[in-house]
C-alpha positions in Angstrom: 5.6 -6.1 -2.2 6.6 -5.9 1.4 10.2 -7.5 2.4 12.6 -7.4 5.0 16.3 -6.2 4.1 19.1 -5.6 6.0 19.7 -2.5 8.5 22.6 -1.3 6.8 21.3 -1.2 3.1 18.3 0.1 4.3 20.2 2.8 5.5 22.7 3.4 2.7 20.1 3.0 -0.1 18.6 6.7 -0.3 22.2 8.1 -0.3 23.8 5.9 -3.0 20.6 6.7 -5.6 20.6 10.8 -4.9 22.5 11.5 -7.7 19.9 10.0 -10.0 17.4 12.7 -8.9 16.5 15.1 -11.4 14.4 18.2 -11.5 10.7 17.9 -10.9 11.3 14.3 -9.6 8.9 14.7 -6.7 6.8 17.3 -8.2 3.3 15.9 -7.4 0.5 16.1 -10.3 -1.9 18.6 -10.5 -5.0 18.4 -8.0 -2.9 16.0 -6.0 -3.0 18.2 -2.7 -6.7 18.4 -3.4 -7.5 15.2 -3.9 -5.1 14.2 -0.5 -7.2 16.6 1.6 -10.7 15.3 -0.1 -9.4 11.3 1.4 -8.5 13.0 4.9 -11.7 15.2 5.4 -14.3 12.6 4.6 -13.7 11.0 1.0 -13.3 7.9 2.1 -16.8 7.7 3.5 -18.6 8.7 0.0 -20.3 5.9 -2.4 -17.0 4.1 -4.3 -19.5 1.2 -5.3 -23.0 0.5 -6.5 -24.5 -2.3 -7.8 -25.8 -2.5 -11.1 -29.7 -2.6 -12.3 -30.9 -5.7 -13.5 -30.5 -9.1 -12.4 -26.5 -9.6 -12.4 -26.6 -6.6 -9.5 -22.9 -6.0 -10.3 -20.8 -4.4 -8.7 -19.8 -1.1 -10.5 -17.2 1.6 -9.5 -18.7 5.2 -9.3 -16.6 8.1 -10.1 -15.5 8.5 -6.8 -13.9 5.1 -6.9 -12.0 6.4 -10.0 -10.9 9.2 -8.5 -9.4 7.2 -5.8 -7.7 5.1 -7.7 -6.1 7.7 -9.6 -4.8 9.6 -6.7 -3.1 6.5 -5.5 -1.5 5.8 -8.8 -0.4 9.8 -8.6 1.0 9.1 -5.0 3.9 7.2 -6.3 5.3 8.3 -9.2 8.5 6.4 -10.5 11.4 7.8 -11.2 15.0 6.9 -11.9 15.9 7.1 -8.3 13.3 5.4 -7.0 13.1 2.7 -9.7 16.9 2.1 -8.9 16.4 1.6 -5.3 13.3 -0.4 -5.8 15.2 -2.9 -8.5 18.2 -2.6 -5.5 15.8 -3.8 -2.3 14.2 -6.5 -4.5 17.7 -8.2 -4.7 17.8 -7.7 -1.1 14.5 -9.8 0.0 13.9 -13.1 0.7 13.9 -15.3 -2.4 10.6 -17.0 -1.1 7.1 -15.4 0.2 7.1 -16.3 4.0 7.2 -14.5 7.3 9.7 -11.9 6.1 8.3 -11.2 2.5 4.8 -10.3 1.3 3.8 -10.1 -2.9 0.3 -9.3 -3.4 -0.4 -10.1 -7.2 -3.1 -8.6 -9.5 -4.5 -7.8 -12.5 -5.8 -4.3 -13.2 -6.8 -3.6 -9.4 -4.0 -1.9 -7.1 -3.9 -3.8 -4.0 -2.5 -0.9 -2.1 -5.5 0.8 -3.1 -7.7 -1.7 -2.0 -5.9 -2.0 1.4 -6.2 1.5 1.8 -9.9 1.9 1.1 -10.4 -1.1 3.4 -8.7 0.5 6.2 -10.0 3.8 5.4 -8.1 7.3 5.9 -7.4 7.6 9.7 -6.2 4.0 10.0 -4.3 3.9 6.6 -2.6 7.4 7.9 -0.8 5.0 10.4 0.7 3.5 8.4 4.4 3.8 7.5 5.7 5.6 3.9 3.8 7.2 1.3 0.9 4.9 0.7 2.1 1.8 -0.1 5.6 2.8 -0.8 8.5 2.9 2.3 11.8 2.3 2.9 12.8 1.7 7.1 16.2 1.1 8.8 15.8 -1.3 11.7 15.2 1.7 14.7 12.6 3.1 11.8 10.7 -0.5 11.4 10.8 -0.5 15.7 9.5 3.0 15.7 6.6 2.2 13.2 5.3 -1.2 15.1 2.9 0.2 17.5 1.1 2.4 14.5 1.4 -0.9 12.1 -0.4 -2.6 14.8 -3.1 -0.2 16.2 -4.2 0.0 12.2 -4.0 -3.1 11.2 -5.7 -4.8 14.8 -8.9 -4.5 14.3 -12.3 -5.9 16.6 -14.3 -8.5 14.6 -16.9 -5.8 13.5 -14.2 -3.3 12.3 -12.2 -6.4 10.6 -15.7 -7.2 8.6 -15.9 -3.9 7.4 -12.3 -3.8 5.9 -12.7 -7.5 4.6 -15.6 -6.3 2.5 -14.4 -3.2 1.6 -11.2 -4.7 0.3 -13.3 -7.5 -1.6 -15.3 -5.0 -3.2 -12.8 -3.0 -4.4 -10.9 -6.7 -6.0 -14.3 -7.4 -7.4 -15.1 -4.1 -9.2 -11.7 -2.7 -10.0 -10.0 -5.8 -11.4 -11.0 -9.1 -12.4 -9.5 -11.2 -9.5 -13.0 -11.3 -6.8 -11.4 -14.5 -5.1 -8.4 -12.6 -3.9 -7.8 -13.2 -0.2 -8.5 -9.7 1.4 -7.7 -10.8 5.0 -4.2 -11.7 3.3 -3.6 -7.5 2.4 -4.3 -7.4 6.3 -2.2 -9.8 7.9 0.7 -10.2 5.3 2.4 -6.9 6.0 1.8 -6.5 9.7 3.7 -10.0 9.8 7.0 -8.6 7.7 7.2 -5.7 10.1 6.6 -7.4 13.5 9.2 -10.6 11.8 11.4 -7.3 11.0 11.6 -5.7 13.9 12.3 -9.0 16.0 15.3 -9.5 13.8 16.8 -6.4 14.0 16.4 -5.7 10.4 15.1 -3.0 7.9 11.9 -3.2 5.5 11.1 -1.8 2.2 7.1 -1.9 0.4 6.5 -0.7 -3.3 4.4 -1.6 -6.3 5.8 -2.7 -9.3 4.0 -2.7 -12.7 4.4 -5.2 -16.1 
């Protein structure tokens, strides 16, 4: 989820949940600083996918896949506090998807995980937040543009390669293949750029039922 909210919430937000912090809230799990210098030296070139013997040729994730996708799932995890303030900008979104809100929906794949594979780790780096997860006052959302674009803008040939990238990981990691990867592109570029022309904050998260 990707929305716009207003500057001044987006400001206040982190101050008005810090008492619901606790001890060890943003203690990362074990290996995590291993497995975050494994993506940025090179991981995200290794074999995530192979396809399958036989004549269905599936696609099947290899280990390094899983490993991915557990590192991600690791980056966020939730807490009181940011549970709270997720719960609080939801309320502050657009009722309806449209230029200033984004909702990616699927089953068992992690769409932020697909994105980020797609983009790979030096453009996903550009991006804003923790992977997938930010919260930006309107001089923060201004600030971040130029990055948002250069990693999102791709040439046709770089574009391909995210496209399939993103389907694959869809198609093997979840059971929804005919999700529209360009849409994990697009969709968020457009809330930050409709953002930042009206003067207003943005906030991105996953949520899980």
């Amino acid at each position: 989820m990707v929305g716009v909210i207003p500057d001044a919430e987006a400001r206040e937000l982190p101050n008005r949940y810090v008492p619901l912090i606790q001890p060890g809230d943003w203690d990362k799990p074990r290996n995590f600083s291993q497995a975050l210098a494994w993506w940025l030296n090179g991981g995200d070139g290794e074999t995530f996918f192979q396809r399958s013997k036989g004549p269905s040729r599936t696609l099947v994730p290899t280990s390094v896949a899983h490993r991915f996708a557990d590192f991600i799932e690791d980056a966020n995890v939730s807490t009181a506090a940011t549970d709270a303030m997720q719960d609080a900008s939801m309320t502050l979104m657009p009722e309806a998807v449209g230029a200033g809100l984004f909702v990616a929906t699927a089953r068992k794949a992690n769409p932020v995980a697909a994105l980020y594979y797609g983009l790979g780790a030096q453009r996903s780096a550009m991006l804003p937040g923790w992977f997938g997860n930010f919260l930006l006052s309107a001089d923060e959302v201004r600030a971040a543009l130029p990055r948002v674009e250069e990693a999102l803008i791709m040439s046709d040939a770089q574009r391909g390669t995210a496209l399939s990238r993103i389907a694959d990981w869809m198609t093997a990691m979840g059971d929804t293949p005919d999700d529209d990867a360009a849409e994990l592109i697009d969709a968020p570029l457009q809330v930050i750029r409709y953002a930042a022309e009206a003067g207003s904050g943005a906030a991105a998260f996953s949520r899980w039922y």
